[in-house]
N, C-alpha and C positions, 0 to 999 in steps of 0.2 A: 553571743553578740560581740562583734569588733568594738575593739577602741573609737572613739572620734576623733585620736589626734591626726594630723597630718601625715605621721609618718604610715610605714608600708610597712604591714606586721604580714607574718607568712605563716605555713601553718609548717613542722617539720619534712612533708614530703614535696613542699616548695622547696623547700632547703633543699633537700636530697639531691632532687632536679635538678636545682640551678647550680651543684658543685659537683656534681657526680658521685656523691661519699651516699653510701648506706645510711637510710634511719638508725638502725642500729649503731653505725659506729657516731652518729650524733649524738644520740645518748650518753655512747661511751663517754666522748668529749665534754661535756654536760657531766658527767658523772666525776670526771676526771680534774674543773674547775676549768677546762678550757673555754667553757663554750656559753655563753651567756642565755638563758630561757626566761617567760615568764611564762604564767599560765591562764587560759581562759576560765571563768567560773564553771565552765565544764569539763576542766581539768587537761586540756589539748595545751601540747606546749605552741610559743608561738616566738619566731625571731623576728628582730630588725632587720633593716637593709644590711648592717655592717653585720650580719653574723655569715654573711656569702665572704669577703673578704677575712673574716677571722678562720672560716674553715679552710680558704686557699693557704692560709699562713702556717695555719697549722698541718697541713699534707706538705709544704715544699719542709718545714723545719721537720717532720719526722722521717721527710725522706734525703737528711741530712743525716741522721742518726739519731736524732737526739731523744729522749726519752719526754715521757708525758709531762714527767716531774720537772724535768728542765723546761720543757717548753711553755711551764706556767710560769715559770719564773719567768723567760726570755720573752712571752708574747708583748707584755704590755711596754716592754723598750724598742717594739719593731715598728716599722711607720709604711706605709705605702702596701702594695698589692705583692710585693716581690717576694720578701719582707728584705727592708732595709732598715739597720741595728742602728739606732740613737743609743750609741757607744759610751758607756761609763766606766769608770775603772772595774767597776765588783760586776759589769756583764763581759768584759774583756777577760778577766782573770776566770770565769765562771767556764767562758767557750775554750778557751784555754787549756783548763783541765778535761771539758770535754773530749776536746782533740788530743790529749795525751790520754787517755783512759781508751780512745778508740786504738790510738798507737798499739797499747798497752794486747788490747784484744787481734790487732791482728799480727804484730809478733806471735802470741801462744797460738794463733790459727797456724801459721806459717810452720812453727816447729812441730803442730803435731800432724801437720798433711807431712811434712818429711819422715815423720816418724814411719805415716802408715804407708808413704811408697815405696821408704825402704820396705818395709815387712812386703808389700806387694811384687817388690823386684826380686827377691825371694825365689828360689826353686822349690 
């Protein structure tokens, strides 16, 4: 049985639908502490309107880089569909190290593809 409140509950392959993300990886998110659910007494998860909006925020921020772990930290400082950051010092310094740890990874990318095209240029 549905709730009576006014609001517009979905059931998870509405979700799916309306963001194009896998049940599965709604789960995952859910599982992850991104993703808010509650459940019917027949055990069917069920979202709010704002869980289409939290699953866009969370595809544009992981296809930023960032990890699941960070993105639980960083969802609840993001505002709008984009996500646009309601900036405080401990999320600034956080993205911060982000973006030096990404640095950090694509330096070691860069010296070890040199590595193996020397070995490839190679007779």
């Amino acid at each position: 049985m549905r709730r009576s409140t006014p609001e517009v509950w979905m059931l998870i392959g509405d979700l799916a639908r309306r963001t194009g993300v896998n049940p599965r990886l709604l789960r995952y998110y859910e599982a992850q502490g991104l993703l808010e659910t509650t459940r019917t007494p027949s055990g069917y998860r069920e979202y709010d309107e704002d869980a289409v909006t939290t699953v866009r925020k969370i595809r544009v921020l992981l296809k930023a880089g960032l990890s699941t772990e960070t993105i639980r930290t960083v969802l609840p400082c993001t505002v709008g569909e984009g996500p646009e950051f309601d900036w405080c010092a401990e999320l600034r310094d956080l993205m911060d190290r982000e973006l030096a740890a990404m640095d950090d990874r694509i330096d070691t990318l860069q010296q070890t593809r040199g590595t193996l095209a020397y070995y490839l240029s190679q007779p």
